[in-house]
C-alpha positions as CSV (number, residue, x, y, z in Angstrom):
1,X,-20.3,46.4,-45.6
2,X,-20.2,42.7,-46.1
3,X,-16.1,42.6,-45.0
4,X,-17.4,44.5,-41.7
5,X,-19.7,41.5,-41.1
6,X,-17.2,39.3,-42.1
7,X,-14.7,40.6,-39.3
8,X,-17.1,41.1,-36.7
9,X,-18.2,36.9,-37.2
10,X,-14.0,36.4,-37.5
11,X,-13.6,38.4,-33.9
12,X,-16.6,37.0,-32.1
13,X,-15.7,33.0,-33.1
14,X,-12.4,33.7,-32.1
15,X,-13.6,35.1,-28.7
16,X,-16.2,32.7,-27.7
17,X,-14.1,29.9,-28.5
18,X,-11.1,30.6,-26.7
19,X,-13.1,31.2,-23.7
20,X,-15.1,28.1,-23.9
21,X,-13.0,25.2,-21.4
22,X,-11.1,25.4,-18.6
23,X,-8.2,22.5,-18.7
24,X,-7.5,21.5,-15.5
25,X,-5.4,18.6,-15.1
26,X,-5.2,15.8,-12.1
27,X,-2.7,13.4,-12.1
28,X,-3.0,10.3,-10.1
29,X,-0.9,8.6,-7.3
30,X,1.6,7.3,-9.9
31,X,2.2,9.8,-12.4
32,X,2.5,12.3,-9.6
33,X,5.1,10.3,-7.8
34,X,7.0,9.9,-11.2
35,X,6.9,14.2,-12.1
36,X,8.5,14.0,-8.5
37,X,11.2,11.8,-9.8
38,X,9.7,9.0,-6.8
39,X,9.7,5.7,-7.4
40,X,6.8,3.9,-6.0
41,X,6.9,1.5,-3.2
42,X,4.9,-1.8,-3.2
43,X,1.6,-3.0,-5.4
44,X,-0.5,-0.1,-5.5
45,X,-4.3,0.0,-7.6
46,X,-7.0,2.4,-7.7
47,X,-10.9,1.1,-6.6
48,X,-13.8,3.2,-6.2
49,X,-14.0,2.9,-3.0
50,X,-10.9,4.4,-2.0
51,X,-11.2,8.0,-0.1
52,X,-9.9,10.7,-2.5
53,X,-6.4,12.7,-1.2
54,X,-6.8,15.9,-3.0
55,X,-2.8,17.3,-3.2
56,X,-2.5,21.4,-4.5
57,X,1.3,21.0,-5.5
58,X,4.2,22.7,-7.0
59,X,6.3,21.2,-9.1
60,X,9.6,21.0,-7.3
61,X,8.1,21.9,-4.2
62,X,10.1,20.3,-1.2
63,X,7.2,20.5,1.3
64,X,5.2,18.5,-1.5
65,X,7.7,16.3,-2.3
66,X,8.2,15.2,1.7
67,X,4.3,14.9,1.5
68,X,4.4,12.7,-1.4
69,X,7.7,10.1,-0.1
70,X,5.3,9.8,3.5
71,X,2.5,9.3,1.2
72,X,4.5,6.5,-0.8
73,X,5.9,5.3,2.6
74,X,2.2,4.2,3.1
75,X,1.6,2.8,0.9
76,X,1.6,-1.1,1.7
77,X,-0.2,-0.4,5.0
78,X,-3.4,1.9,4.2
79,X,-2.6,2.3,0.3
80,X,-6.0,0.8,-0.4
81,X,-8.0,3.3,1.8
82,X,-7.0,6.4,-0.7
83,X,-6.0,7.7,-4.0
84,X,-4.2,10.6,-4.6
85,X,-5.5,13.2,-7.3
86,X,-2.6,15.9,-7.9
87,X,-3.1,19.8,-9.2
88,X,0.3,21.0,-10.0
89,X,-0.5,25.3,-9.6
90,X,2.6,27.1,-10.2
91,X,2.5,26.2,-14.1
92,X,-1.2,25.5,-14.6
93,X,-2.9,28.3,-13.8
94,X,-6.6,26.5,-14.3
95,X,-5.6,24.0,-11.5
96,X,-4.5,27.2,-9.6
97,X,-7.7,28.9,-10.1
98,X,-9.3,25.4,-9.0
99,X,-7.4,25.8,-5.8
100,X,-8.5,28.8,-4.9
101,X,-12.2,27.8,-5.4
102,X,-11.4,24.9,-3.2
103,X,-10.0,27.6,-0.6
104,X,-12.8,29.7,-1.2
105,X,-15.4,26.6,-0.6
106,X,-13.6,25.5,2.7
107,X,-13.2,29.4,3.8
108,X,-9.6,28.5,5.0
109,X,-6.6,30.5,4.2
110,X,-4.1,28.3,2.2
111,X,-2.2,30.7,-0.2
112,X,0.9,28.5,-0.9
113,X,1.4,24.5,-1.4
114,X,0.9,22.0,-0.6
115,X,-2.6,22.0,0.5
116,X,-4.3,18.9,1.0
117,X,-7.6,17.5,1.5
118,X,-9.4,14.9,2.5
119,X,-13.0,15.2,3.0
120,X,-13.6,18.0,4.6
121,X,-10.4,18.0,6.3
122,X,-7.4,20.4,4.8
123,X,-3.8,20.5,5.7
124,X,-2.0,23.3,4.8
125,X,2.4,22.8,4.4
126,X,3.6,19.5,5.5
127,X,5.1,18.9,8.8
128,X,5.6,16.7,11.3
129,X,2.0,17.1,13.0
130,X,0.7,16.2,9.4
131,X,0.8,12.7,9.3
132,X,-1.1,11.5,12.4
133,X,-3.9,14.1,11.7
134,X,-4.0,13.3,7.7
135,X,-4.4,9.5,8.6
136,X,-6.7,10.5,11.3
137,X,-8.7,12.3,8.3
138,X,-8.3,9.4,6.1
139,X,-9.5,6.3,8.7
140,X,-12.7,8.5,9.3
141,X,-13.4,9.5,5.7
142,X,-12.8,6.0,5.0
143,X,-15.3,4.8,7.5
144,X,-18.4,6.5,6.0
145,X,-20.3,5.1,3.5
146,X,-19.5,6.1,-0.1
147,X,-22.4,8.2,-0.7
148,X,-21.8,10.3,2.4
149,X,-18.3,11.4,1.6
150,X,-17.7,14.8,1.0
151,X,-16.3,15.7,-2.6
152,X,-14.4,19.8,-2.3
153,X,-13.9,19.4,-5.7
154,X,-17.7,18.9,-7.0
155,X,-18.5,21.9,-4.6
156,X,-15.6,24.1,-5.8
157,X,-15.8,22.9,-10.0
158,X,-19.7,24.3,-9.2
159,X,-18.7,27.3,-8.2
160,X,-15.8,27.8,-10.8
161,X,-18.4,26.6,-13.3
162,X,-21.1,29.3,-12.3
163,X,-18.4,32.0,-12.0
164,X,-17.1,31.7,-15.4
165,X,-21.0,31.6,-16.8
166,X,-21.3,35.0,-15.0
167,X,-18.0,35.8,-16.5
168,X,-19.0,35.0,-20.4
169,X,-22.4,36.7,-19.9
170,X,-20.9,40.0,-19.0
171,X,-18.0,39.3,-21.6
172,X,-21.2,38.9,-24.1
173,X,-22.7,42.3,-23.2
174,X,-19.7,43.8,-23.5
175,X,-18.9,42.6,-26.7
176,X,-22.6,43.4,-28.2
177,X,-21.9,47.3,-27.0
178,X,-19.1,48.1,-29.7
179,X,-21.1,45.7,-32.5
180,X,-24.1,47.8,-31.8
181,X,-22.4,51.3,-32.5
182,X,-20.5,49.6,-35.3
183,X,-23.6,48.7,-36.7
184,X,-25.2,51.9,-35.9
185,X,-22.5,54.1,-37.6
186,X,-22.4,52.0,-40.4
187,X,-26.6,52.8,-40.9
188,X,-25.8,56.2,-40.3
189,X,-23.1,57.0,-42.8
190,X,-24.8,55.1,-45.6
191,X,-25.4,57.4,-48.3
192,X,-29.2,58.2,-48.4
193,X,-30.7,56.7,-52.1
194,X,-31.4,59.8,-55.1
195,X,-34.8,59.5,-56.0
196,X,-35.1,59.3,-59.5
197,X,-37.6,61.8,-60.8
């Protein structure tokens, strides 16, 4: 009896703590540019008070790699109105699950890459209509006070995050069902005690 407690305890640590944190993974303006084999152009830092470019890539991608060279090609001009926070999808699948709460939160229909977002604002592919309304984006994000930008990846990690409780709490009831008839045919095949007389 005690080994069947002993591999039930074995089974449900081994369950709850493989489904306990998502990883995704950002990479800034300069690690993303070097995965892309781009070298940057010109000084570039990070502040806090740069507008967040939020970039849904695939590695290799040639749509996201012509977003990223434009996006380098700015950089001396307006690099210190934004920073770049990359989710490469086709290899991490919690960044691609990220993307698709970020779809879900904007209710826009963006199932390939690059999708990008500023604000509010998404662009879907890169082309050559991208760059005067991303900049437009960006200037008007920019403009707003820091406390009134709007964050799609707060909004969509909420979601994710309440999804995945809903998740582990059905995963939890059905988990208890087969330890509950476990433990009730293991009281019911125990061998009833002889009284001695």
């Amino acid at each position: 009896m005690k080994k069947i407690f002993l591999i039930i305890a074995v089974f449900l640590s081994i369950f709850f703590t493989s489904n306990v944190y998502a990883k995704t993974e950002a990479l800034d303006l300069k690690k993303t540019l070097e995965a892309e084999d781009i070298k940057l152009k010109g000084d570039y830092s990070e502040s806090d008070n740069q507008v967040v470019i939020y970039l849904f890539r695939g590695q290799g991608c040639s749509h996201c790699k012509d977003f990223l060279e434009y996006l380098n090609g700015i950089v001396e001009k307006q690099g210190k109105m934004f920073k770049l926070r990359s989710y490469e999808v086709w290899n991490n699948s919690d960044n691609n699950e990220l993307k698709e709460k970020v779809v879900e939160t904007l209710k826009i229909d963006a199932t390939g890459v690059p999708l990008i977002v500023v604000g509010n604002d998404s662009f879907y592919g890169f082309d050559d209509s991208t760059p005067k309304k991303l900049e437009k984006a960006l200037k008007s994000e920019y403009e707003k006070k820091k406390s009134e930008r709007y964050d799609v990846i707060k909004d969509a990690s909420e979601l994710q995050k309440k999804e995945e409780k809903s998740k582990k709490s059905n995963s939890a009831i059905i988990l208890l069902i087969p330890i509950v008839l476990i433990a009730i045919i293991i009281f019911l095949s125990r061998e009833p005690k002889q009284n001695k007389a």
